[in-house]
PAZAPA-4460 file (N, C-alpha, C; in steps of 0.05 Angstrom, whole numbers, plus 32768, in hexadecimal, padded with zeros to 4 digits):
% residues 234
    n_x    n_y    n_z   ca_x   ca_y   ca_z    c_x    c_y    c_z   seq   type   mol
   83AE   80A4   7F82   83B1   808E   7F95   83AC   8074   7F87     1      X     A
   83BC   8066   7F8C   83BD   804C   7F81   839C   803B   7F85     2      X     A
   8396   802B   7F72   837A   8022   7F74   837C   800B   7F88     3      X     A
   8390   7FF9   7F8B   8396   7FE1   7F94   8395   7FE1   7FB1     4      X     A
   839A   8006   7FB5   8395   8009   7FD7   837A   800D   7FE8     5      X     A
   8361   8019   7FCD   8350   8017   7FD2   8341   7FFC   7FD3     6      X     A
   8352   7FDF   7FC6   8347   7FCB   7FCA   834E   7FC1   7FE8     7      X     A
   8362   7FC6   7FED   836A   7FBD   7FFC   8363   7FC5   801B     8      X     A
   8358   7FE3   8016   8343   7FEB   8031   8326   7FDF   802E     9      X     A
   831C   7FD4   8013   82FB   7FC4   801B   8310   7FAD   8023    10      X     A
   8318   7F9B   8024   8320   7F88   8028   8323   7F8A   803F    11      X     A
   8337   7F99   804E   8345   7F95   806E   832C   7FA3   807E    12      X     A
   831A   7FB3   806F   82FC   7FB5   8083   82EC   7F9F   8084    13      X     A
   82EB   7F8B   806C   82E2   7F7C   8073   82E5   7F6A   8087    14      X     A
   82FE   7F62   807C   8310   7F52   8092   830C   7F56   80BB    15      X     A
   8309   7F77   80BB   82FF   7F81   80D4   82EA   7F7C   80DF    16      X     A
   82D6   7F79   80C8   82B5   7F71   80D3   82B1   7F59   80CC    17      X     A
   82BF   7F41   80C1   82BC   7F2F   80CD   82C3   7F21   80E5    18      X     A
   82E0   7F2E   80E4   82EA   7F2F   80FE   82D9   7F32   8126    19      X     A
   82CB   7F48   8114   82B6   7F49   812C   82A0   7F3E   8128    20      X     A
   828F   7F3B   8113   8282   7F1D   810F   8280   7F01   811A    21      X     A
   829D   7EFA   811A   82A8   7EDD   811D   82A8   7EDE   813D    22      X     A
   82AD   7EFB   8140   82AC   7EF6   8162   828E   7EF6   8173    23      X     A
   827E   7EFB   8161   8264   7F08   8174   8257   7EEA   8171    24      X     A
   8258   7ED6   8159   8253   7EC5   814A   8251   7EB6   8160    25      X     A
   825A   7EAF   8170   8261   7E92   8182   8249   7E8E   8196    26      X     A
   8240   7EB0   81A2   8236   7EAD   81B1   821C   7EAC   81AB    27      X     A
   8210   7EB2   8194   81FD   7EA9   8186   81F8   7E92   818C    28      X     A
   8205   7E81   817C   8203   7E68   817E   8203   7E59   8196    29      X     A
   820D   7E61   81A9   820F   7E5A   81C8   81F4   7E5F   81D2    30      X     A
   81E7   7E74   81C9   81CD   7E73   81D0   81B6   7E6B   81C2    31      X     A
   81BF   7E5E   81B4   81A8   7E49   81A9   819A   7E5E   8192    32      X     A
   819A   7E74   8186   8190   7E81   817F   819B   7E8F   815A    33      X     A
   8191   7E99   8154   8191   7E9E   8136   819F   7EA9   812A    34      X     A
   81B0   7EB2   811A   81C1   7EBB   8114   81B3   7ED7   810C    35      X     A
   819D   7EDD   8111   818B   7EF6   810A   818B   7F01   811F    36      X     A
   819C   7F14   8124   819E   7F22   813E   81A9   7F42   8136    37      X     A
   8197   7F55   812F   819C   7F6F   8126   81B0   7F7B   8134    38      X     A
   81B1   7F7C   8148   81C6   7F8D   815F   81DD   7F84   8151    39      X     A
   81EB   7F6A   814F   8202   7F64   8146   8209   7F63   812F    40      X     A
   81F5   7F67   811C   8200   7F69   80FE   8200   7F87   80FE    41      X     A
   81EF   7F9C   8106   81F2   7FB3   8105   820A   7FC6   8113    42      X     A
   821A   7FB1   8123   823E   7FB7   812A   824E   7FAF   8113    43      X     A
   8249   7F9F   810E   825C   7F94   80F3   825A   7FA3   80E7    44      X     A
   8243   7FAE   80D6   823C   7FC4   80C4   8258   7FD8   80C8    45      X     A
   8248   7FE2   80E0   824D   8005   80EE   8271   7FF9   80E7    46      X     A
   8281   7FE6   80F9   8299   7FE2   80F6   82A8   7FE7   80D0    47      X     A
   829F   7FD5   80C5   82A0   7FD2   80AB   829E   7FFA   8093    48      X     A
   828A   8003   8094   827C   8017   8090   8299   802E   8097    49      X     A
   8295   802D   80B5   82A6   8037   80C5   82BD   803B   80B8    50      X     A
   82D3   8023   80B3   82EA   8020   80B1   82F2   802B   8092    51      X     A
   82DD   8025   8080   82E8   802E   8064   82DE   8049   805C    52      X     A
   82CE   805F   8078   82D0   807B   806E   82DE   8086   807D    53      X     A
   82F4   8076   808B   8307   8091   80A1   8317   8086   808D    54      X     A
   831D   806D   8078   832E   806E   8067   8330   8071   8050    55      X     A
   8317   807C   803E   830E   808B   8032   8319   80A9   8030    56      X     A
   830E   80B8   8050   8311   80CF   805B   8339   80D1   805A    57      X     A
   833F   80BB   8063   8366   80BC   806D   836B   80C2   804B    58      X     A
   835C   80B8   802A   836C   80B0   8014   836A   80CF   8012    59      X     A
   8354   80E3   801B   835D   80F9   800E   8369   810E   8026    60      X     A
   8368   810C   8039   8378   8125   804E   8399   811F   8055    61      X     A
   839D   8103   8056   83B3   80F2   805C   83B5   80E4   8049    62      X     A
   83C5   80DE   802C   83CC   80CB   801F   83DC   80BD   8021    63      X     A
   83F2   80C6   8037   8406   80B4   8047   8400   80A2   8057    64      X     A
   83F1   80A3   8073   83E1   8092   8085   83D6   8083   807D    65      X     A
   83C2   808F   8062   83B4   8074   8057   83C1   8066   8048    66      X     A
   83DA   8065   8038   83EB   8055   802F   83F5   8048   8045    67      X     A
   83F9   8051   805A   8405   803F   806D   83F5   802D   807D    68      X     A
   83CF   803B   8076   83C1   801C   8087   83B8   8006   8070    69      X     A
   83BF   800E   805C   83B2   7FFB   8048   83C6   7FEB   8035    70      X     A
   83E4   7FEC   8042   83FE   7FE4   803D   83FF   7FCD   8045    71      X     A
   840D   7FB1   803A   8408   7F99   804E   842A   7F9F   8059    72      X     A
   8427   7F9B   8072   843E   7F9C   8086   8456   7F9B   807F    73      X     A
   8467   7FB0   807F   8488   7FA8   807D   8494   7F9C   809A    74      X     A
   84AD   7F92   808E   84BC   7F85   80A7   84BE   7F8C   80BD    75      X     A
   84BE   7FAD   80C7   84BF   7FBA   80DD   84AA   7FB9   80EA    76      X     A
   848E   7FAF   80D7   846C   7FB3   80E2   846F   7F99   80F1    77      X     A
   8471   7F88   80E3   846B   7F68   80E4   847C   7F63   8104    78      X     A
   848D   7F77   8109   84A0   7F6E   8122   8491   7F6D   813C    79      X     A
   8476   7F88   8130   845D   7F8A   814E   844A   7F77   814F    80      X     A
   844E   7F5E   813D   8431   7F50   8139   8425   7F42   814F    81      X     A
   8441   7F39   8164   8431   7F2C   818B   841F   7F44   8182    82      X     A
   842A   7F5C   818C   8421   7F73   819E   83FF   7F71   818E    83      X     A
   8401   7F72   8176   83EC   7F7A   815D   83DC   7F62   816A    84      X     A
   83DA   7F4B   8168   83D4   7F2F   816D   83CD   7F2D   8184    85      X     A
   83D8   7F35   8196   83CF   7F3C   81B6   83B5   7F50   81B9    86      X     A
   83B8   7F5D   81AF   8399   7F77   81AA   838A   7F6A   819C    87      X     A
   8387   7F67   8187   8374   7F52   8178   8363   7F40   8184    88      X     A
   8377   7F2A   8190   8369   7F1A   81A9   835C   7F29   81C3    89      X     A
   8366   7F34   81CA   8357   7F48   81DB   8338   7F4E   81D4    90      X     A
   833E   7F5A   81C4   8323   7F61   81AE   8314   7F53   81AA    91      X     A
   8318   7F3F   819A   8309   7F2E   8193   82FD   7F19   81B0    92      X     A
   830C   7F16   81C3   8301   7F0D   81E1   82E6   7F20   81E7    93      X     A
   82F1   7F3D   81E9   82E2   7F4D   81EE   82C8   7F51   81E5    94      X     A
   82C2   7F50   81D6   82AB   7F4F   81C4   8295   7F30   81C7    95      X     A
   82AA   7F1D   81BF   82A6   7F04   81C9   828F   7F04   81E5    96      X     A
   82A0   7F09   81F3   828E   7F0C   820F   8276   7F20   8214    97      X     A
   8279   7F3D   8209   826A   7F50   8202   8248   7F3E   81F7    98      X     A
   8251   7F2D   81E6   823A   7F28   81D6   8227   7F0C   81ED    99      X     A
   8243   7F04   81EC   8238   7EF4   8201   8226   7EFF   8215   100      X     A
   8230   7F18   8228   821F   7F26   8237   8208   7F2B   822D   101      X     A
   8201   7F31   820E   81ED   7F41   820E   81D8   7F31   81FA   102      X     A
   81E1   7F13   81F7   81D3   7F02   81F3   81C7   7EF1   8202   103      X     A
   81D7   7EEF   8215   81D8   7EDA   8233   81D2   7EDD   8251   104      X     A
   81E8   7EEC   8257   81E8   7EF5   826E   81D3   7F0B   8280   105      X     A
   81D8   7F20   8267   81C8   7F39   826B   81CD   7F44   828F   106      X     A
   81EC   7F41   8290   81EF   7F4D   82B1   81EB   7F68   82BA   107      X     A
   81E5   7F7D   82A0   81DA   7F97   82AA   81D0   7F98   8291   108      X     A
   81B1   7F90   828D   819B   7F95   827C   8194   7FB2   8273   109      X     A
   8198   7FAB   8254   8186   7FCF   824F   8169   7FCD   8250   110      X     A
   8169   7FEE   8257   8147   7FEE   8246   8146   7FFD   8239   111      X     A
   8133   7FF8   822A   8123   7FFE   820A   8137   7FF6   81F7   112      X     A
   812D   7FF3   81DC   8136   7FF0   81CA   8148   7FFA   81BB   113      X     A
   8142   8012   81B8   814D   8027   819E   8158   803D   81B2   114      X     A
   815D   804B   81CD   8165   8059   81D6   8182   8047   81E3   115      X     A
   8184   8038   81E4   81A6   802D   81E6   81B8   8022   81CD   116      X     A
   81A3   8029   81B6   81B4   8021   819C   81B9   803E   8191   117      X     A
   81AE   8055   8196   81AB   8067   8190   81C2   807C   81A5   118      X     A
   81C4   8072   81C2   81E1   8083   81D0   81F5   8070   81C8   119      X     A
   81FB   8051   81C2   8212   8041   81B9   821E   8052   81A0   120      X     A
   8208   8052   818B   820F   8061   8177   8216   8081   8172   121      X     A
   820A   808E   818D   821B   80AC   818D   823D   80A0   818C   122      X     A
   823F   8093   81A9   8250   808E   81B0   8266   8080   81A2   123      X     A
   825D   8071   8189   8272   8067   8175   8274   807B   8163   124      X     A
   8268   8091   8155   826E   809D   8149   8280   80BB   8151   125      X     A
   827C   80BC   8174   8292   80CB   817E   82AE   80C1   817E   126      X     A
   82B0   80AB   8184   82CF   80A5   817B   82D3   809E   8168   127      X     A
   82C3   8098   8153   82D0   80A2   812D   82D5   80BB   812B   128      X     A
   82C3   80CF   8132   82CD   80E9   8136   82E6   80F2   8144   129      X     A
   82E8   80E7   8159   8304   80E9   8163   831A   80E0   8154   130      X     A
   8317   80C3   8153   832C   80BA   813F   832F   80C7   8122   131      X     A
   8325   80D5   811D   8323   80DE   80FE   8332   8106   8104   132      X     A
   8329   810C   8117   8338   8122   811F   8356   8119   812F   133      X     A
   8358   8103   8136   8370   80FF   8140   8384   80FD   8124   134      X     A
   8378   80F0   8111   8381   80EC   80F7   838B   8104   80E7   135      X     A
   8380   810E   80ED   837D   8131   80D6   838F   813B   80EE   136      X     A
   839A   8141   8107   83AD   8152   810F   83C7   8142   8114   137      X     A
   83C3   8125   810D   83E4   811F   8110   83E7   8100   80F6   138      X     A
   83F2   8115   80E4   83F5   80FF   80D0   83FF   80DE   80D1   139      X     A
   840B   80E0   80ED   841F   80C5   80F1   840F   80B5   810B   140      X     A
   83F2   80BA   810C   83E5   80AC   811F   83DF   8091   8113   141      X     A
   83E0   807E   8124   83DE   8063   8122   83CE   804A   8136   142      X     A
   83BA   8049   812F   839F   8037   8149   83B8   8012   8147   143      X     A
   83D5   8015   8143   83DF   7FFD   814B   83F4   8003   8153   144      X     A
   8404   7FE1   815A   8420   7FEF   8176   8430   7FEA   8167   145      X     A
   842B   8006   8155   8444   801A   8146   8449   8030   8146   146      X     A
   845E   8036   814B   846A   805A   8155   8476   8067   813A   147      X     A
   8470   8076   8132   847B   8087   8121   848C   80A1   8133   148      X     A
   84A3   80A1   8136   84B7   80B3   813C   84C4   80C6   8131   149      X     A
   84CF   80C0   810D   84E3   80C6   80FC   84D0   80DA   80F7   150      X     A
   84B8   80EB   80F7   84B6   8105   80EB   84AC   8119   8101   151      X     A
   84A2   812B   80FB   8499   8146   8106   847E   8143   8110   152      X     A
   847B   813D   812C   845F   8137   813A   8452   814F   8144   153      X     A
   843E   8152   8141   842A   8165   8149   841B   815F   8168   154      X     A
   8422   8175   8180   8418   8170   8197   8404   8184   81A4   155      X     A
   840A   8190   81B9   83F5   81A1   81BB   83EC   81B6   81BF   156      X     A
   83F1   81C0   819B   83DF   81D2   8191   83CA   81C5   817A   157      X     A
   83CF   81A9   817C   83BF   8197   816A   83A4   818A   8170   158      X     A
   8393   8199   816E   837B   818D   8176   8374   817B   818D   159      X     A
   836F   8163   8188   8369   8154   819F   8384   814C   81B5   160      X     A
   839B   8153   81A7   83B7   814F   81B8   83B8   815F   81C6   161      X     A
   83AC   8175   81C9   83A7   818C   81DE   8398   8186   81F3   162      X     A
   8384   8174   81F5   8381   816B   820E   8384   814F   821B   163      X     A
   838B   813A   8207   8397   8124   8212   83AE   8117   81FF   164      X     A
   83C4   8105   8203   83D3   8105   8203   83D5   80E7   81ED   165      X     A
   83BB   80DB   81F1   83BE   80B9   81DB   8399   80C0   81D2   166      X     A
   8390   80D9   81BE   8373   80D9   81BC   836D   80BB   81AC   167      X     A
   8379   80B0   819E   8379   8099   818B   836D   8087   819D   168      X     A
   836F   8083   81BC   8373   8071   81C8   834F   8076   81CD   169      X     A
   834F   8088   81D5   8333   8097   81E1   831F   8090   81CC   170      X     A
   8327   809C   81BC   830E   8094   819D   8307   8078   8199   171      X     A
   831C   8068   819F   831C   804D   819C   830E   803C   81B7   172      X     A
   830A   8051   81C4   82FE   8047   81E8   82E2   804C   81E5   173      X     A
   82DC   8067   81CE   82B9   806B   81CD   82B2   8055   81BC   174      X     A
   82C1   8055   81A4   82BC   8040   8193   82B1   8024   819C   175      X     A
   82B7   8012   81A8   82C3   8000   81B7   829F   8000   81CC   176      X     A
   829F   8013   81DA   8289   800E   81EE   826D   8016   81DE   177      X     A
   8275   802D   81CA   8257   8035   81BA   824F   801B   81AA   178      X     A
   8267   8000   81A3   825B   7FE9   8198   8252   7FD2   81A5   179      X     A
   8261   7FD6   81C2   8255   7FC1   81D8   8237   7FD2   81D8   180      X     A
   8230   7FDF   81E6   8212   7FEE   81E5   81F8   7FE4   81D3   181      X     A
   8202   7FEE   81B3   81F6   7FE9   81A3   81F6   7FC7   81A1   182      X     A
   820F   7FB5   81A9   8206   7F9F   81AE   81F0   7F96   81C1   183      X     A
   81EE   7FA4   81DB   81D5   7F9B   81E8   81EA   7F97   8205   184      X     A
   8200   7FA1   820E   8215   7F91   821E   8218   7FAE   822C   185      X     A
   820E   7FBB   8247   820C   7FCC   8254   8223   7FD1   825D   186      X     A
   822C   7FB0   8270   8240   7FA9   827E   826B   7FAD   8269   187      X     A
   825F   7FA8   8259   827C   7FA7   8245   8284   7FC9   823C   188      X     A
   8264   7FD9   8231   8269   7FF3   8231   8275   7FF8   8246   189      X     A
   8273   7FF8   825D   8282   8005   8277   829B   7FFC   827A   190      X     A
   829C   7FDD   8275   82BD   7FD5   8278   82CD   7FD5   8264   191      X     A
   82C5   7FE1   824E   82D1   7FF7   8236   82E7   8005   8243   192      X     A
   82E1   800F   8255   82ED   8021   8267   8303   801F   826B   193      X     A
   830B   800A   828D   831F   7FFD   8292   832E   7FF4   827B   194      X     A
   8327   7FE3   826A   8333   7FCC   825E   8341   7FD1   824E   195      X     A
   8331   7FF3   823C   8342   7FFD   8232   8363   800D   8237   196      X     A
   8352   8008   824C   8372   802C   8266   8380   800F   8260   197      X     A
   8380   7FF9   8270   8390   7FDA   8279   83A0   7FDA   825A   198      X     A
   838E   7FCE   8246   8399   7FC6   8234   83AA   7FD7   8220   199      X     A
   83AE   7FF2   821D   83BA   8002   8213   83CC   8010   8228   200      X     A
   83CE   800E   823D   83DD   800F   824B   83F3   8013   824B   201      X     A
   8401   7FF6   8246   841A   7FF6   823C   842B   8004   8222   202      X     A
   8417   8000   820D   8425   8007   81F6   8428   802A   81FD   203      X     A
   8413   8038   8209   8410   8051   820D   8428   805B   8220   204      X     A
   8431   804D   8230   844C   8055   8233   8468   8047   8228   205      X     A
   845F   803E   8216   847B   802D   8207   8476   8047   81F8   206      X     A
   8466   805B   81E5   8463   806D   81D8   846E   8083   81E2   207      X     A
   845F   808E   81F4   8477   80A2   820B   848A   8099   820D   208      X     A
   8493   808F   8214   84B7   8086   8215   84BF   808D   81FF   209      X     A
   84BD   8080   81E1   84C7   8086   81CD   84BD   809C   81C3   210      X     A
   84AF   80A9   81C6   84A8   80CA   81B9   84BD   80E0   81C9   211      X     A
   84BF   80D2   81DF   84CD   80EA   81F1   84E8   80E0   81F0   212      X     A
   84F6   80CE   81E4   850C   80CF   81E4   851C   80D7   81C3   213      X     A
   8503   80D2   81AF   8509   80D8   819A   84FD   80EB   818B   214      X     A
   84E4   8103   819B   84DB   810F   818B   84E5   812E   819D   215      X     A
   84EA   8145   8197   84EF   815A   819E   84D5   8168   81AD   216      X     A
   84D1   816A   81C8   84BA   8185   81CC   84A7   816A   81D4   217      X     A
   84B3   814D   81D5   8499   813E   81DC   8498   813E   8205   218      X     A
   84B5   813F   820A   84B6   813A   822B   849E   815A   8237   219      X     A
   84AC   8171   8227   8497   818D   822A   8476   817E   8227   220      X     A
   8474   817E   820E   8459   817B   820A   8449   8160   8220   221      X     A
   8455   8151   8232   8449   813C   8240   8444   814B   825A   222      X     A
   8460   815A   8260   8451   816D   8282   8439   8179   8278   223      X     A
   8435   8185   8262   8427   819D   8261   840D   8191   8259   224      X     A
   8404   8179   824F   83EF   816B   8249   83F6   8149   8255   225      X     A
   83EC   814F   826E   83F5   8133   8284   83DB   811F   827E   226      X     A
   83CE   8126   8277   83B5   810F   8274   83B7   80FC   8264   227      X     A
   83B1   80E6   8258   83BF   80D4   824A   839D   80C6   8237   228      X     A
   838A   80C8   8248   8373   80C1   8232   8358   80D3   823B   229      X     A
   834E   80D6   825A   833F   80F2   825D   834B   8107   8263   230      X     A
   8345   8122   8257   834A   8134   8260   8341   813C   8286   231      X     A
   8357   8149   828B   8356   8150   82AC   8347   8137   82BB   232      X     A
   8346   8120   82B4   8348   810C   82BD   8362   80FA   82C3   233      X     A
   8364   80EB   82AA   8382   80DC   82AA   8387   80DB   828A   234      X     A
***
């Protein structure tokens, strides 16, 4: 594997935790208060940490995928960049306000200290786990609004595709609330929830559409696994 790709994953992790940094950053400062605030550097971390051992993990199970997240964008990528740019902002809102809640607002207060940093953190490391098994049973999985069609997709007899239908989406929903939590933001863990179903929404059926018109056994495999992010839920 090329070395330049491994630079290029510390780099775009970094890039990710400052990303969420820059966002938690404001509300700090809005509250008059210190830039010494453990809860929020210890997301950045976990984010950061996070990102360069599922791509670590992708350089040796998948050497394709990870050439493809640590690639800078060809012409066909660059065409999703609203869509890409639209989530981002999302995100970064999200968090934004998250911190705000749990610096500020505090509209559904935790208690104790270390037992809500300690279920945030189950809870972020279940959807790395997810996402990392979603990874390992379908080589052409992608956490952006890009579809891979042109090869041979794995459904469900594939691990987590066996009981829902977008697990990427799911992993990315524990992710997401196990870091509001560990932020201190009760209220944002829960609307993890919604925001996520809302905001992936769309692309999740722009994806069905094109899997099922261009992949063989995908219209079968959607009756037969109708759930789309909980199992025997929805």
């Amino acid at each position: 594997m090329e070395r330049n790709l491994y630079l290029r994953l510390i780099i775009s992790s970094a890039v990710l935790a400052i990303f969420v940094a820059l966002a938690i950053i404001p509300s700090i400062a809005f509250a008059g208060s210190t830039l010494a605030w453990p809860r929020g550097w210890m997301i950045v971390a976990l984010v950061y940490f996070a990102q360069v051992g599922v791509g670590l993990w992708l350089a040796r199970i998948n050497p394709w995928l990870f050439k493809e997240r640590t690639t800078l964008p060809t012409k066909k990528l660059r065409a999703d960049k609203r869509a890409t740019g639209i989530l981002f902002g999302a995100v970064f809102i999200y968090f934004f306000l998250a911190a705000l809640d749990a610096h500020v607002w505090q509209i559904l207060p935790q208690t104790g200290d270390v037992k809500p940093i300690l279920r945030g953190l189950f809870l972020f490391l279940c959807g790395v786990a997810l996402i990392v098994w979603t990874f390992s049973k379908s080589p052409f999985a992608q956490p952006t609004p890009h579809i891979e069609i042109n090869k041979q997709q794995c459904f469900d007899s594939c691990g987590p595709y066996a009981l829902v239908r977008h697990p990427m989406y799911l992993g990315i929903m524990f992710c997401i609330a196990g870091l509001s939590m560990i932020l201190g933001s009760k209220l944002f863990a829960l609307l993890a929830i919604p925001l996520v179903i809302l905001g992936f929404l769309p692309l999740m059926r722009h994806e069905e559409k094109a899997l099922a018109k261009n992949v063989d056994g995908y219209t079968t495999y959607s009756e037969n696994v109708r759930c789309r992010l909980f199992p025997w839920i929805y």
